[in-house]
C-alpha positions in Angstrom: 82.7 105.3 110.4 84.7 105.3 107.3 88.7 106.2 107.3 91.1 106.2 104.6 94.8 105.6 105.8 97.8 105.7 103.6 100.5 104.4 105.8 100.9 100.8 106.0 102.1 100.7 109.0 99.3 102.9 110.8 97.4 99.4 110.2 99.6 97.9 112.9 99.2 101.0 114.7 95.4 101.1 114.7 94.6 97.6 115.6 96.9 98.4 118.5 95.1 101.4 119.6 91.7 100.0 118.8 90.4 99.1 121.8 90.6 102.7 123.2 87.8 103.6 121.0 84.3 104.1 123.1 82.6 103.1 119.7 82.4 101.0 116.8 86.1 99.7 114.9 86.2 102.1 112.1 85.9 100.8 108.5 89.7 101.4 107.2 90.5 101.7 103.5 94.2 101.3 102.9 95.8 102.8 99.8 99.0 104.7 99.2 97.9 108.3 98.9 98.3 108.0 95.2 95.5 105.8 95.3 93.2 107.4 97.7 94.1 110.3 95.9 92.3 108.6 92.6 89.4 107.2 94.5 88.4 110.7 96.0 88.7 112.2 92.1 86.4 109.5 91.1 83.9 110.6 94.2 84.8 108.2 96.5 84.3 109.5 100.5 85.1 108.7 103.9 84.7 110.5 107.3 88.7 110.9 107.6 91.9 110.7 106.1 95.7 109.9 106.9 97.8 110.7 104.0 101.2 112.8 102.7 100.3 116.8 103.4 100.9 117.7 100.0 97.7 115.8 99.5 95.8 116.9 102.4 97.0 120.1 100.9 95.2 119.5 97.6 92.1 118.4 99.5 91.9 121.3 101.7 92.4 123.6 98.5 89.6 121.7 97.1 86.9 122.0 100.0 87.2 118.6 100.3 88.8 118.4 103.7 88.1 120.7 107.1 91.3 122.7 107.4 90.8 123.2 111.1 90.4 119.6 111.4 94.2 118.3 110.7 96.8 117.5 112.8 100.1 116.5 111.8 100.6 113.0 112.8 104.2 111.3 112.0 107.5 111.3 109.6 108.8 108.9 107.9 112.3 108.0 105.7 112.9 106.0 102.9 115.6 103.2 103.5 116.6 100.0 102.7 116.1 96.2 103.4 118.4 93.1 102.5 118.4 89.8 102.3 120.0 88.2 105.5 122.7 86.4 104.0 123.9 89.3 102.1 127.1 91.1 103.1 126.5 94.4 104.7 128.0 97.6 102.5 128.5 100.9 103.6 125.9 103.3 103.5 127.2 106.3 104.4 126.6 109.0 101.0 125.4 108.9 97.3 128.2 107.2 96.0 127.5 104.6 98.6 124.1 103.9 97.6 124.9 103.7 93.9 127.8 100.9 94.0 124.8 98.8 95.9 122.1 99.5 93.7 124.3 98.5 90.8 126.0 95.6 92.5 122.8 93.7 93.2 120.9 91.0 90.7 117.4 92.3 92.3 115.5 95.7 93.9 111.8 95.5 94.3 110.1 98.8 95.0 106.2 99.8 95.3 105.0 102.0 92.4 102.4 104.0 93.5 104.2 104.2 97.0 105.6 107.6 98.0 108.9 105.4 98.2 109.1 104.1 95.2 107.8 107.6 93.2 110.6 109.2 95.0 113.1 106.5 94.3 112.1 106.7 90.7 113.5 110.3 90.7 116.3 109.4 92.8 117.9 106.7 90.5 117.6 109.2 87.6 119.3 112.2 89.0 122.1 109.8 90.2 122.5 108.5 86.9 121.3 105.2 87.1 118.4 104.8 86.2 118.2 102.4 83.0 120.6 99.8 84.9 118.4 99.7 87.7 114.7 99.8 86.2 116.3 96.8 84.2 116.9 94.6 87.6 114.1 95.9 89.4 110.9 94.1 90.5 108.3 96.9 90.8 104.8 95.8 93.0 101.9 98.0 92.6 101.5 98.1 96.4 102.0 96.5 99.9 105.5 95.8 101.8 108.4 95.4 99.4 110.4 93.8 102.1 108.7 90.9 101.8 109.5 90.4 97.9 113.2 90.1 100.0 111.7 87.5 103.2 110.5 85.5 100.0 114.0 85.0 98.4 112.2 87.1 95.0 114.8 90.0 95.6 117.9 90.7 97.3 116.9 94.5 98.1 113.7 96.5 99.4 113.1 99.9 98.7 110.4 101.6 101.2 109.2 103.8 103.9 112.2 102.4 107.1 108.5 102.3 109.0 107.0 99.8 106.0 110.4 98.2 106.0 110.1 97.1 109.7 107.2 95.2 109.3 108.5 92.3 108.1 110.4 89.6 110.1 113.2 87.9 108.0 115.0 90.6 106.2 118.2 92.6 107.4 117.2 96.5 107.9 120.3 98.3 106.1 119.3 101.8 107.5 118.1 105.0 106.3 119.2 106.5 103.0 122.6 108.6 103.4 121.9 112.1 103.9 122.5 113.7 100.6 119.8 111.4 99.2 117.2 111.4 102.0 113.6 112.7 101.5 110.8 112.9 104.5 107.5 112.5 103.7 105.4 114.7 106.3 101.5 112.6 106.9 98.6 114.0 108.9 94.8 113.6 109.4 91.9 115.2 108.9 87.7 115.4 108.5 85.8 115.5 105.5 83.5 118.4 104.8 80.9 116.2 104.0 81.4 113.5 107.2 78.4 111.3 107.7 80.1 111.0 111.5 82.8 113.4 112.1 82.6 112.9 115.7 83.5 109.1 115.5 86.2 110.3 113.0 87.4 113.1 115.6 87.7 110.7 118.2 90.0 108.0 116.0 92.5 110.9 115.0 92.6 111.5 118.7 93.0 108.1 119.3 96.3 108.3 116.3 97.5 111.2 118.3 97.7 109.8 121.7 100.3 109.1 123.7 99.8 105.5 123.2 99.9 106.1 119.5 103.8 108.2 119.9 105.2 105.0 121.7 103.9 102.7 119.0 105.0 105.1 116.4 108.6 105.6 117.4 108.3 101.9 118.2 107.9 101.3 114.0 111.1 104.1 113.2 108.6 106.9 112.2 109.3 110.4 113.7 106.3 112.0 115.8 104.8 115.3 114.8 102.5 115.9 117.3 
């Protein structure tokens, strides 16, 4: 059984969880959803999927995914990482957040992340934009905190669930308020499933009580 996953925390999650599967581990492809996104327009399939709803959206529009099969899994907000010997700041609002950004040598951010798209729109409406691209270290994928653990940044943009992954790094918080944005993820079945049944079972397996323990566990919110 094939499952994409977008999350890159639901790894942790998943091996966690594995051994309440009756059958075979499931063969996980991990992407952001931007990338899964591109592989399933270039005909790429699996059996599931765990990505952003907007996406799930798109695929359910398409006939791509079995609208009766998804179930809203988790939430998760952006926030950010720092180096340990830093000094902590205030984060309490906008202007908060922008005296950091600019005070900083370094940010690393993913950019095909839902984080990182996001905070590319963020840093633009607050008017910072060109100062901060400047300083930035943008990865194509994987856990920006540990650009930070490495001593390669001072400050990690991300998911607070992605953020928490990594040992070494000082967890800031959340975004303030007025610059917060969720990002909703659920799961679903193919149309075209080669096993749907062994997918059916893993998403019950991500929606288990187990699974809301280890979720809440890694600071995303439970939807189900």
């Amino acid at each position: 059984m094939r499952f994409m996953a977008a999350l890159v925390i639901l790894k942790a999650v998943e091996e966690d969880l594995i051994d309440a599967l009756d059958g075979p581990r499931p063969q996980m492809i991990w992407d952001p959803t931007a990338a899964l996104m591109a592989r399933i327009r270039g005909g790429e399939r699996a059996d599931g999927i765990f990505c952003i709803d907007d996406s799930i959206q798109e695929l359910v529009e398409a006939g791509s995914i079995d609208p009766a099969s998804v179930v809203p899994v988790v939430q998760a907000e952006f926030g950010i990482a720092i180096s340990l010997d830093m000094p902590v700041p205030p984060l309490n609002n906008a202007d908060d957040l922008v005296a950091l950004l600019l005070s900083v040598p370094t940010i690393c951010y993913s950019r095909s992340g839902a984080s990182g798209i996001y905070f590319e729109t963020l840093i633009d409406r607050l008017g910072i934009g060109d100062p901060v691209r400047a300083k930035s270290l943008v990865i194509p994928a994987g856990l920006t905190a540990e650009q930070v653990q490495k001593g390669r940044s001072v400050l990690a943009i991300q998911q607070m669930s992605e953020l928490l992954a990594v040992e070494g790094v000082r967890i800031l918080g959340p975004l303030p308020p007025d610059c917060q944005q969720t990002t909703d993820f659920s799961a679903g079945l193919f149309t075209d499933a080669a096993e749907p049944e062994a997918a059916r079972q893993f998403i019950d397996v991500l929606t288990s009580a187990e699974a809301k323990a280890a979720y809440l566990a890694r600071g995303l919110k439970v939807r189900f």
